[in-house]
TORMARMAR-90922 format. One line per field, with one value per atom (N, C-alpha, C): residue number from 1; residue in one letter; x, y, z. Coordinates in Angstrom, 3 decimals. Example, Ala and Ser with C-alpha at 12.3 -4.5 7.8 and 13.67 -1.06 7.14 Angstrom:
2
i	1 / 1 / 1 / 2 / 2 / 2;
aa	a / a / a / s / s / s;
xx	13.190 / 12.300 / 13.200 / 12.850 / 13.670 / 12.900;
yy	-5.690 / -4.500 / -3.300 / -2.250 / -1.060 / 0.030;
zz	7.800 / 7.800 / 7.800 / 7.080 / 7.140 / 7.870;
# end
This chain:
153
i	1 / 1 / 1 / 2 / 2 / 2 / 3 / 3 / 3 / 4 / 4 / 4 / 5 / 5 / 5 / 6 / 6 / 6 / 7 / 7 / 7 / 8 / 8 / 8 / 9 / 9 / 9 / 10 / 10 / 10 / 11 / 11 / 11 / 12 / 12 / 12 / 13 / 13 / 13 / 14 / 14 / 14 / 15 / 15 / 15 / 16 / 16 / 16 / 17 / 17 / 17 / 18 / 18 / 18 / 19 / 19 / 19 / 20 / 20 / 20 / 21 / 21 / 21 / 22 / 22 / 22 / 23 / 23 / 23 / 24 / 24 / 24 / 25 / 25 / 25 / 26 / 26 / 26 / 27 / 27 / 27 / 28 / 28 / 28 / 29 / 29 / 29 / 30 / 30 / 30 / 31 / 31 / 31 / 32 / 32 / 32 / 33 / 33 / 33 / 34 / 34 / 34 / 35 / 35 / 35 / 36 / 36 / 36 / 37 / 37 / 37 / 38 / 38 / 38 / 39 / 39 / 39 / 40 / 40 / 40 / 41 / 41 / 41 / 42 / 42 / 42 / 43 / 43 / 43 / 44 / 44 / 44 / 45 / 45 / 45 / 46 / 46 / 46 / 47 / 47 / 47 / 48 / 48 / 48 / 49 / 49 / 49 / 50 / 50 / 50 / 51 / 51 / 51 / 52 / 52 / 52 / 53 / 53 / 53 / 54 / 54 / 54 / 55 / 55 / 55 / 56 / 56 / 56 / 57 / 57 / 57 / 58 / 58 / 58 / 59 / 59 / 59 / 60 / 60 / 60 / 61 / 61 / 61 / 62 / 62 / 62 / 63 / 63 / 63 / 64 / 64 / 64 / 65 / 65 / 65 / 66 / 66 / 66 / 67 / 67 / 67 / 68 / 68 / 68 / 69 / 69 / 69 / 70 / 70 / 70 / 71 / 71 / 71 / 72 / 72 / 72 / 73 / 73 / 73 / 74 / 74 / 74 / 75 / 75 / 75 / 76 / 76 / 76 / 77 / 77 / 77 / 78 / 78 / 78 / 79 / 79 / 79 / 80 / 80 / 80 / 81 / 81 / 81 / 82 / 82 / 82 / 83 / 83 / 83 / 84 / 84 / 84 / 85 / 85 / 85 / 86 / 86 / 86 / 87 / 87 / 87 / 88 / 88 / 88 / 89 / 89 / 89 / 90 / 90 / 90 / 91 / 91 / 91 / 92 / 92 / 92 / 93 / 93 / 93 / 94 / 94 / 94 / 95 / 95 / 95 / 96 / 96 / 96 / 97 / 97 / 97 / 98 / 98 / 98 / 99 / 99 / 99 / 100 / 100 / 100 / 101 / 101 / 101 / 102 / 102 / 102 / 103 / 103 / 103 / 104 / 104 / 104 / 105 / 105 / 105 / 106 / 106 / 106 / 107 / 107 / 107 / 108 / 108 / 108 / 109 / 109 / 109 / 110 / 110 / 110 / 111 / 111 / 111 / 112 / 112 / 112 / 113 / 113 / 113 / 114 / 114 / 114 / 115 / 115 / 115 / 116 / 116 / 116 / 117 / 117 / 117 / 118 / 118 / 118 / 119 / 119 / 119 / 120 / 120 / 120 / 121 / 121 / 121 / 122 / 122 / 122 / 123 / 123 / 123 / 124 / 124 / 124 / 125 / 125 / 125 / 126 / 126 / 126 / 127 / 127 / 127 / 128 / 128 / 128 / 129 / 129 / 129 / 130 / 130 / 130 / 131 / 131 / 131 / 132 / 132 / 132 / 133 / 133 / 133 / 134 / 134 / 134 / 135 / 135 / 135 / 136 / 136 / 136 / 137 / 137 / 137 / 138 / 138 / 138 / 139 / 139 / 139 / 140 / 140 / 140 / 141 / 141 / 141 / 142 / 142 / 142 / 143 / 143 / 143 / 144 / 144 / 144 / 145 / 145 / 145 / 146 / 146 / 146 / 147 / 147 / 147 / 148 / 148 / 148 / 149 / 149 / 149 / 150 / 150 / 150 / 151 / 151 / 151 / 152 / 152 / 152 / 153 / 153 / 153;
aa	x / x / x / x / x / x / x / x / x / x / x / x / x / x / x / x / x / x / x / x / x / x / x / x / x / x / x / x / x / x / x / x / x / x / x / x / x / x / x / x / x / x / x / x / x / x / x / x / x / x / x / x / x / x / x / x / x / x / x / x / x / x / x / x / x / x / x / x / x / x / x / x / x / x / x / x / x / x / x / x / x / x / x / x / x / x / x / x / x / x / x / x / x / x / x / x / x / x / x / x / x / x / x / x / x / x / x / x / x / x / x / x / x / x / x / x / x / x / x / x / x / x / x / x / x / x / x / x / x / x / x / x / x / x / x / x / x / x / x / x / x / x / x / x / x / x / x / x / x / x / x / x / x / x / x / x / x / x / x / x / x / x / x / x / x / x / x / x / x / x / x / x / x / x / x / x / x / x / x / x / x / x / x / x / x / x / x / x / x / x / x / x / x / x / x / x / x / x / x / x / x / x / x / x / x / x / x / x / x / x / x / x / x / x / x / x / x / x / x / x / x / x / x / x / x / x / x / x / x / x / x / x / x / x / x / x / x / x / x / x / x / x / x / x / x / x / x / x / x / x / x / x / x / x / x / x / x / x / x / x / x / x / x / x / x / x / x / x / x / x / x / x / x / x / x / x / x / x / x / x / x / x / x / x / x / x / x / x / x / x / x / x / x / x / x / x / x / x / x / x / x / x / x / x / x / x / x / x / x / x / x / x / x / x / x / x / x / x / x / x / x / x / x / x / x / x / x / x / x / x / x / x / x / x / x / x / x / x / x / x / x / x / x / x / x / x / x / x / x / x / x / x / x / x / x / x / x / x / x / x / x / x / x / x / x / x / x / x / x / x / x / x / x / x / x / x / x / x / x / x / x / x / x / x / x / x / x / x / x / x / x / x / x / x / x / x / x / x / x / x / x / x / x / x / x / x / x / x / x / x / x / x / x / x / x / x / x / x / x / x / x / x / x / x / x / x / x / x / x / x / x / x / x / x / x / x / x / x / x / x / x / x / x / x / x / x / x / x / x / x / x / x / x / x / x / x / x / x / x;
xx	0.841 / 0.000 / 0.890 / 0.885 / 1.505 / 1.094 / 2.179 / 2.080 / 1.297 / 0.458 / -0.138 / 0.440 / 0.156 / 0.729 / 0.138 / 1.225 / 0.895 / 1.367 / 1.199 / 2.161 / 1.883 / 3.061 / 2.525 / 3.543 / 3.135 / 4.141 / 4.913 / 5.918 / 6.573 / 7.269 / 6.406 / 6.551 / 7.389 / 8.396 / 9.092 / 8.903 / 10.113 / 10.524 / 11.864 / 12.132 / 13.752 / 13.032 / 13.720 / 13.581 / 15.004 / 14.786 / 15.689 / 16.408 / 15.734 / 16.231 / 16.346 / 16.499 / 16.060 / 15.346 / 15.242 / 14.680 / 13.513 / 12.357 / 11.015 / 10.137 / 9.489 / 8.578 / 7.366 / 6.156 / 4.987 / 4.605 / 4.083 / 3.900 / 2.032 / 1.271 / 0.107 / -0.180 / -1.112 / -1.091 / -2.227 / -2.031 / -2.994 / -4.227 / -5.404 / -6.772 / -6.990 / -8.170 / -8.986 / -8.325 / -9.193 / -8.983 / -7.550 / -6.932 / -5.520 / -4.622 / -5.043 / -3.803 / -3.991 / -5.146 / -5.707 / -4.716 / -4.320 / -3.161 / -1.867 / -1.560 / 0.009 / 0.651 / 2.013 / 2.360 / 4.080 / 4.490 / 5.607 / 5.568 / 6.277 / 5.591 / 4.403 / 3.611 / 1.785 / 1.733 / 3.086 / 2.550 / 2.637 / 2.747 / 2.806 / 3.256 / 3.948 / 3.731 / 2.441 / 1.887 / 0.416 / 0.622 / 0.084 / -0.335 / -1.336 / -1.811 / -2.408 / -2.295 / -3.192 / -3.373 / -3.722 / -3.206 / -3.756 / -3.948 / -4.142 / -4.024 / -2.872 / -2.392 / -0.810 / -0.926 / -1.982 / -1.495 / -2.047 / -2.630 / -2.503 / -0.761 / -1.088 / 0.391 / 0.454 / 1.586 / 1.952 / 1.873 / 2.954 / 2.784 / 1.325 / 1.093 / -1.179 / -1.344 / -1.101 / -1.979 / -1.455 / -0.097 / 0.502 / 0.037 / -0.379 / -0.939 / -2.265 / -2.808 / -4.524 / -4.790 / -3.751 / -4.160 / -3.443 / -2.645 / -2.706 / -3.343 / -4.185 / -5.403 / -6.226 / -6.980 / -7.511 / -7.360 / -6.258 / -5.809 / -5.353 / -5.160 / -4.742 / -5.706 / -6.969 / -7.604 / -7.159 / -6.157 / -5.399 / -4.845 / -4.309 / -3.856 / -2.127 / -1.315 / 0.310 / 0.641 / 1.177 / 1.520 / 3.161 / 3.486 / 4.408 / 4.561 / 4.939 / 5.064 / 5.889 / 6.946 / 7.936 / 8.017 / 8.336 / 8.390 / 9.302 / 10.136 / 11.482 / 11.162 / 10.923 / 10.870 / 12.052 / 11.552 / 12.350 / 12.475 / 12.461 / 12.240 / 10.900 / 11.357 / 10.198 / 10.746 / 10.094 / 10.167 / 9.405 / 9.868 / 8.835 / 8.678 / 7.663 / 7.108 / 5.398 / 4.386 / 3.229 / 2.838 / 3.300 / 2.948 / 3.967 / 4.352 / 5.353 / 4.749 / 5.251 / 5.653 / 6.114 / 5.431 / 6.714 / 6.614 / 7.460 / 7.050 / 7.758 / 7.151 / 7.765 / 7.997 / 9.357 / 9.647 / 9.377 / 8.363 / 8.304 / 8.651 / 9.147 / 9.482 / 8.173 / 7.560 / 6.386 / 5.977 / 4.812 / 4.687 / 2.726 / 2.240 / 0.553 / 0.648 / -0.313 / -0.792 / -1.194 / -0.697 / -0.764 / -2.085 / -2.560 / -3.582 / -4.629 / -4.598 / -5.616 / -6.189 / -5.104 / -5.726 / -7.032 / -7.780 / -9.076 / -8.609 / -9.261 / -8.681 / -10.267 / -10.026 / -11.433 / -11.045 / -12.600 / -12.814 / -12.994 / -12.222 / -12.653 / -13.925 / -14.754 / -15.601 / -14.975 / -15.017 / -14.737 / -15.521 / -15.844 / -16.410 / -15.863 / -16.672 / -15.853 / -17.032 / -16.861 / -16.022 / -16.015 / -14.944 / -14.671 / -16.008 / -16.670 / -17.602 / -19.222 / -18.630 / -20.152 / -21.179 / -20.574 / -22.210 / -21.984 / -21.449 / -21.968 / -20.480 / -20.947 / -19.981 / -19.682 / -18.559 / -18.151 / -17.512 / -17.182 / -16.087 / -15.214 / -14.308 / -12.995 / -11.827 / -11.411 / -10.083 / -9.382 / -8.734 / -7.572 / -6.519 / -6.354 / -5.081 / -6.029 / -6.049 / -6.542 / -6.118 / -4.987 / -4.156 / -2.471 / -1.972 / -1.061 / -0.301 / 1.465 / 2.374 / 3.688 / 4.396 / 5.795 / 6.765 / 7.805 / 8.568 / 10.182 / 11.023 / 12.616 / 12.695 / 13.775 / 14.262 / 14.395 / 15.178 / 15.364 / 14.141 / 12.963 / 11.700 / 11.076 / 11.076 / 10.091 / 10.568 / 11.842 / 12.251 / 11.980 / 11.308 / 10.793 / 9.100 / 8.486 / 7.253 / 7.138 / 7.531 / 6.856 / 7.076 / 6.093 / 6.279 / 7.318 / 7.408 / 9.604 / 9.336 / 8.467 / 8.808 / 9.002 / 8.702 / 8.854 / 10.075 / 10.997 / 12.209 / 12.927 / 13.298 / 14.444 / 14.026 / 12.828 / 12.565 / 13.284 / 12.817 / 13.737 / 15.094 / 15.670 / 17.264 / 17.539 / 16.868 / 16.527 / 16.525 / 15.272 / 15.412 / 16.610 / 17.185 / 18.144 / 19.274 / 19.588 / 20.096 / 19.878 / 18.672 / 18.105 / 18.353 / 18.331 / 18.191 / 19.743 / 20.217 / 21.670 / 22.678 / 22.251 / 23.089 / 22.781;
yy	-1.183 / 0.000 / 1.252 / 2.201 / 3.301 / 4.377 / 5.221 / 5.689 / 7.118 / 7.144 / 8.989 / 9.486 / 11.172 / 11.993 / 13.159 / 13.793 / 15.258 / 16.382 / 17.784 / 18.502 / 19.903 / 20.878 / 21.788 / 23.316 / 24.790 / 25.349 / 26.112 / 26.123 / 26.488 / 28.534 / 29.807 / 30.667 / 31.992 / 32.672 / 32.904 / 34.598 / 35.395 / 36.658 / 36.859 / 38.024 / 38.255 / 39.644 / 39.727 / 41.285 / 41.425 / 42.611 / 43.547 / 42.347 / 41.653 / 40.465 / 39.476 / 38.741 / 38.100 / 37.134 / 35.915 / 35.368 / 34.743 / 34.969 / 34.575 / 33.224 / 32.824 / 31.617 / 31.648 / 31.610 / 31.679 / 29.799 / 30.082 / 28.753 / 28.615 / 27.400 / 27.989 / 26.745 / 27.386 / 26.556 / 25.633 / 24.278 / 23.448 / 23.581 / 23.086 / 23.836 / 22.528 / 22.884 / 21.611 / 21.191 / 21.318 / 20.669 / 20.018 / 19.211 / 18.962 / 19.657 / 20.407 / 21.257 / 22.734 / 23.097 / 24.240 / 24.855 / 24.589 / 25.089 / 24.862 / 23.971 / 23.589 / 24.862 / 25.029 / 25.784 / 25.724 / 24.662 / 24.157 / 23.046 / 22.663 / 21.681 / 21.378 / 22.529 / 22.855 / 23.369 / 24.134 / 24.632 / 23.846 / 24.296 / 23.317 / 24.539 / 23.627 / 24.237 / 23.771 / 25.008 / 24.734 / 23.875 / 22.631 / 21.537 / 21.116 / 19.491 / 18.855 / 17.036 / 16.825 / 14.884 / 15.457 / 14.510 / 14.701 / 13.251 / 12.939 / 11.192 / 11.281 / 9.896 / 9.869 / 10.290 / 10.687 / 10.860 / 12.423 / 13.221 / 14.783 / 15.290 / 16.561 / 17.032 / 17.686 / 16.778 / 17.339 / 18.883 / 19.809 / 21.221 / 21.980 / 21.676 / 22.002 / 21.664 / 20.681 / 20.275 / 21.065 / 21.356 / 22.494 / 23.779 / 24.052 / 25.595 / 25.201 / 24.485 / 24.096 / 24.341 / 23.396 / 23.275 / 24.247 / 25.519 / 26.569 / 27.805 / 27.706 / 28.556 / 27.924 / 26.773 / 26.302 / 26.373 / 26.622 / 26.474 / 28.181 / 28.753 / 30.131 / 30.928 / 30.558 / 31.336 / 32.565 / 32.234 / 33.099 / 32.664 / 32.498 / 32.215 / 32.037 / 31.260 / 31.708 / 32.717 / 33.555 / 34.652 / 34.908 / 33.703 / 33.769 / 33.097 / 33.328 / 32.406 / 31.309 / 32.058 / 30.633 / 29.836 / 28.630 / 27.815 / 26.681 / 26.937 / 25.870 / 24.533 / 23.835 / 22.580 / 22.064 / 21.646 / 21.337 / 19.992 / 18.797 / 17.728 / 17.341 / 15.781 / 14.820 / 14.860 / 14.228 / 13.584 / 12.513 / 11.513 / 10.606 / 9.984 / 9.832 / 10.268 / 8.869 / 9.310 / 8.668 / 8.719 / 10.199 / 10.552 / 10.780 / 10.822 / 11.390 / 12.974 / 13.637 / 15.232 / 15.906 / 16.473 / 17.232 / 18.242 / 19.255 / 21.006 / 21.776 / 22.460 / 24.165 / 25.409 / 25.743 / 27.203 / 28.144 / 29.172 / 30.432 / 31.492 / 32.416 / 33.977 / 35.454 / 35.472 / 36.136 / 37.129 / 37.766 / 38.018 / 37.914 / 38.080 / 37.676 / 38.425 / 38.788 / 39.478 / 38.221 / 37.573 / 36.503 / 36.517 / 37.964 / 38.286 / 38.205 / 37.941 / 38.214 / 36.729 / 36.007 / 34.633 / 33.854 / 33.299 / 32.198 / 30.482 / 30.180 / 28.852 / 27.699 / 26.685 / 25.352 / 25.010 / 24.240 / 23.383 / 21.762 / 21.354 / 19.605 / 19.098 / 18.977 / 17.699 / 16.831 / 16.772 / 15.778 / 15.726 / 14.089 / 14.091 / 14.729 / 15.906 / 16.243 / 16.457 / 16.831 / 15.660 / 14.323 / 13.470 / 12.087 / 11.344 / 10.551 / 9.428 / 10.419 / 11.467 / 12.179 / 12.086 / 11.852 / 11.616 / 13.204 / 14.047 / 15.450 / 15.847 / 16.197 / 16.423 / 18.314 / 18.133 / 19.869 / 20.126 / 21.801 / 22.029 / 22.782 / 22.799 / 23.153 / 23.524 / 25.012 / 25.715 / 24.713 / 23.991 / 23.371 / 24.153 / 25.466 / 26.109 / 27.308 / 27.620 / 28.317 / 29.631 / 29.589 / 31.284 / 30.834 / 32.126 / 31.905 / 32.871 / 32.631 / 33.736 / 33.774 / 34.820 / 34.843 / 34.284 / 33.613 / 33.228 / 33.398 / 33.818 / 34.172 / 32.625 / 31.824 / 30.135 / 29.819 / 30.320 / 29.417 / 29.544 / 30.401 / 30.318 / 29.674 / 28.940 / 28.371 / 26.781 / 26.696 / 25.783 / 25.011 / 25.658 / 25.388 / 25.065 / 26.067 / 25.836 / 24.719 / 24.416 / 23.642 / 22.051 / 21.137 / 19.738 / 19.398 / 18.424 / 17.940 / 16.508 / 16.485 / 15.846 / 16.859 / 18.000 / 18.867 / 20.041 / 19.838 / 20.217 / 20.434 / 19.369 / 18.842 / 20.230 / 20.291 / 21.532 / 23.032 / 23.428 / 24.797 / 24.336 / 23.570 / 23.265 / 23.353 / 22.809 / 22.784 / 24.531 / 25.140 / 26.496 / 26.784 / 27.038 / 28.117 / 27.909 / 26.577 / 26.400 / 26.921 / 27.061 / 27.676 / 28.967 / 29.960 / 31.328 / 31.553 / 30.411 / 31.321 / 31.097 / 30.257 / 30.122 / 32.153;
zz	0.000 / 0.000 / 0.000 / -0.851 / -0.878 / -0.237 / 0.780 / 1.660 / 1.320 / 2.747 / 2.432 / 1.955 / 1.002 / 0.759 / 1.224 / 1.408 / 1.815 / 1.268 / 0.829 / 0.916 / 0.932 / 1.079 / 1.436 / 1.170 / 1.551 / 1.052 / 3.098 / 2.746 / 3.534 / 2.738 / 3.827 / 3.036 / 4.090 / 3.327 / 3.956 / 3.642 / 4.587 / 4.302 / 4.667 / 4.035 / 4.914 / 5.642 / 6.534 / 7.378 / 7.924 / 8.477 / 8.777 / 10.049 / 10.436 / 11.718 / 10.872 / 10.242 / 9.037 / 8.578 / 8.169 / 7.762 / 8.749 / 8.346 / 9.208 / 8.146 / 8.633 / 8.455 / 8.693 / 7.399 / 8.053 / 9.022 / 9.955 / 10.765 / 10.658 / 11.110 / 11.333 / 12.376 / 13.460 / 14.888 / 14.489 / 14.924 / 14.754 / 15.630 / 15.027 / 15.670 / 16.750 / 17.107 / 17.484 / 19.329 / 19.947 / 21.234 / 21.951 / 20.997 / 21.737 / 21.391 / 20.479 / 20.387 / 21.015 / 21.847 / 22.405 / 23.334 / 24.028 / 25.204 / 24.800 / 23.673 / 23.216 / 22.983 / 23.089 / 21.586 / 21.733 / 22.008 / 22.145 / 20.541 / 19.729 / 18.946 / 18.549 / 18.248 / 18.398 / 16.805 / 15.894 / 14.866 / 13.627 / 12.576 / 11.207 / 9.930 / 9.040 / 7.517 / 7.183 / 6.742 / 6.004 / 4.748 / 5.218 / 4.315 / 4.431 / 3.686 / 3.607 / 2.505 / 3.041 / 2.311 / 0.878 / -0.115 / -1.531 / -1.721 / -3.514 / -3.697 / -4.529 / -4.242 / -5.244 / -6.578 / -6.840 / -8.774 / -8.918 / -8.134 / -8.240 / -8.013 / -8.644 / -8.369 / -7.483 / -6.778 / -5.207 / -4.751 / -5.822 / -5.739 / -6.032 / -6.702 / -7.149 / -5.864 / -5.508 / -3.661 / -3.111 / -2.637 / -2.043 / -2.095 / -3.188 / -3.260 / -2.609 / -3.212 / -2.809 / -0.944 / -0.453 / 0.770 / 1.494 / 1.106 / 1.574 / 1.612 / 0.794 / 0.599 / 1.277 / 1.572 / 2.362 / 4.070 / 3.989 / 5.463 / 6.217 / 5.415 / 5.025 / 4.779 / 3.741 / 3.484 / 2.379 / 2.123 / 1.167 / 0.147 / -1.274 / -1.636 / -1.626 / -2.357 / -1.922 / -2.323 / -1.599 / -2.599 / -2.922 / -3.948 / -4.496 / -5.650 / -6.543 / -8.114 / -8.237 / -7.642 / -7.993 / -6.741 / -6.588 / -5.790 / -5.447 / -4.817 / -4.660 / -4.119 / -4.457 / -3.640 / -2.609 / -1.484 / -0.474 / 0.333 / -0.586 / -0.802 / 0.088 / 0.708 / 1.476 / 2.723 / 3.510 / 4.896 / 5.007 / 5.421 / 5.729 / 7.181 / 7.609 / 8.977 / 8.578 / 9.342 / 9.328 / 8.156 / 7.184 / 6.038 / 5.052 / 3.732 / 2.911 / 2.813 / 3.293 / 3.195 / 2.582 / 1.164 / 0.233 / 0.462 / 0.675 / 1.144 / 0.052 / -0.268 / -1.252 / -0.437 / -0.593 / -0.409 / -1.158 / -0.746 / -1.063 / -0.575 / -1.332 / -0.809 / -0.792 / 0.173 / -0.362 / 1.218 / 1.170 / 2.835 / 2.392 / 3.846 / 4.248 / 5.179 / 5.511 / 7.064 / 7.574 / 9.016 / 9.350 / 10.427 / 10.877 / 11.589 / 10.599 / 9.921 / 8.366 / 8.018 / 8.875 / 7.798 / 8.308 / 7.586 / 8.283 / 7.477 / 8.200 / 7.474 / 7.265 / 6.952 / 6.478 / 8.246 / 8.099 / 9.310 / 9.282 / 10.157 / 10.091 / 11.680 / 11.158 / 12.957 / 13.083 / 14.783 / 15.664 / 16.686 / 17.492 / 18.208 / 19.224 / 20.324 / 20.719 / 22.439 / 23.336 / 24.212 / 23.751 / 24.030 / 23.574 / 23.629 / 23.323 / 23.304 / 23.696 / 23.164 / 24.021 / 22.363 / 21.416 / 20.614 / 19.860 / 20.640 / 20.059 / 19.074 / 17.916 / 16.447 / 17.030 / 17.036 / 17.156 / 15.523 / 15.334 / 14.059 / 14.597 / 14.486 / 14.312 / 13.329 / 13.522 / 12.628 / 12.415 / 10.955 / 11.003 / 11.479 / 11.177 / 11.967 / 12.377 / 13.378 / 14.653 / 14.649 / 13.943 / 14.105 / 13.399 / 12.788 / 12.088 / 12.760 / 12.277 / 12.952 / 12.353 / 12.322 / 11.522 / 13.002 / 12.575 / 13.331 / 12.903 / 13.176 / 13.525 / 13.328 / 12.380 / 12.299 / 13.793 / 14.692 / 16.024 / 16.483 / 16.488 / 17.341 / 16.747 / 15.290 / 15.021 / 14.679 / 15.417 / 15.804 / 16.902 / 17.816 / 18.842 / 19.130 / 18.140 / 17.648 / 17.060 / 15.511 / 14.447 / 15.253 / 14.599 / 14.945 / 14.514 / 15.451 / 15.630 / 13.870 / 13.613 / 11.911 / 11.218 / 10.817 / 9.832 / 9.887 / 11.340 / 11.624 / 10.519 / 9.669 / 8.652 / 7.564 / 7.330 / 6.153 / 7.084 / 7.710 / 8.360 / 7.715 / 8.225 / 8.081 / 5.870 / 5.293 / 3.999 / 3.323 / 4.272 / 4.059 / 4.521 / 5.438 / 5.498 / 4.836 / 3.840 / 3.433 / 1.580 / 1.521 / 0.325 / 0.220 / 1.890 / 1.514 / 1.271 / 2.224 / 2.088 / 1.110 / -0.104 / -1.760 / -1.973;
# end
């Protein structure tokens, strides 16, 4: 059986401090109080035969509420984890207070019968590489390291 796919764009800026990362906090009940290993590159699941980058844009507008706002797009390979992970670097900026994102249900209290909805990402934020080193989930680590290796050719 061939493994999930996912993917997604990973979108950046330089500033005057420099290089920042848009992150976006995962929604939904267990991730409500986190925010240690709580954020994500805005992605998502596709099926193996769409194109990974089309999904990438797709499920950042979805999750974002915005489109990417950047044209070109570096790819920054896989990870493989529960899921195969392909992520794209972009150079672009968003108002990160601006963004809304899609909702997924869950039963929510556990076994209670009652369907809640929930932000896939709850709130978005620019992050400095070492702070959002500390933020993003410890699988998607390896891409930061990928970027800063991209900005700094």
């Amino acid at each position: 059986m061939p493994p999930v796919r996912s993917s997604g764009v990973l979108l950046y800026r330089r500033t005057d401090r420099g290089v920042e990362v848009l992150l976006g906090h995962m929604g939904g009940p267990f991730w409500a109080n986190k925010e240690a290993n709580a954020w994500s590159i805005p992605k998502g699941e596709h099926d193996p035969d769409e194109d990974a980058e089309a999904a990438a844009r797709r499920e950042f507008a979805e999750e974002l509420g915005s489109p990417v706002p950047a044209t070109d797009l570096q790819p920054l390979g896989e990870v493989k984890g529960r899921k195969l992970l392909a992520v794209w670097a972009g150079e672009g900026d968003l108002d990160a207070d601006a963004t809304t994102s899609n909702t997924f249900e869950l039963e929510w209290p556990p076994r209670s019968g009652r369907m809640q909805s929930f932000p896939e990402i709850d709130r978005a934020a620019w992050f400095d590489l070492d702070t959002a080193r500390t933020k993003l989930v410890k699988a998607q680590l390896p891409f930061l390291d990928r970027l800063a290796a991209h900005v700094a050719d």
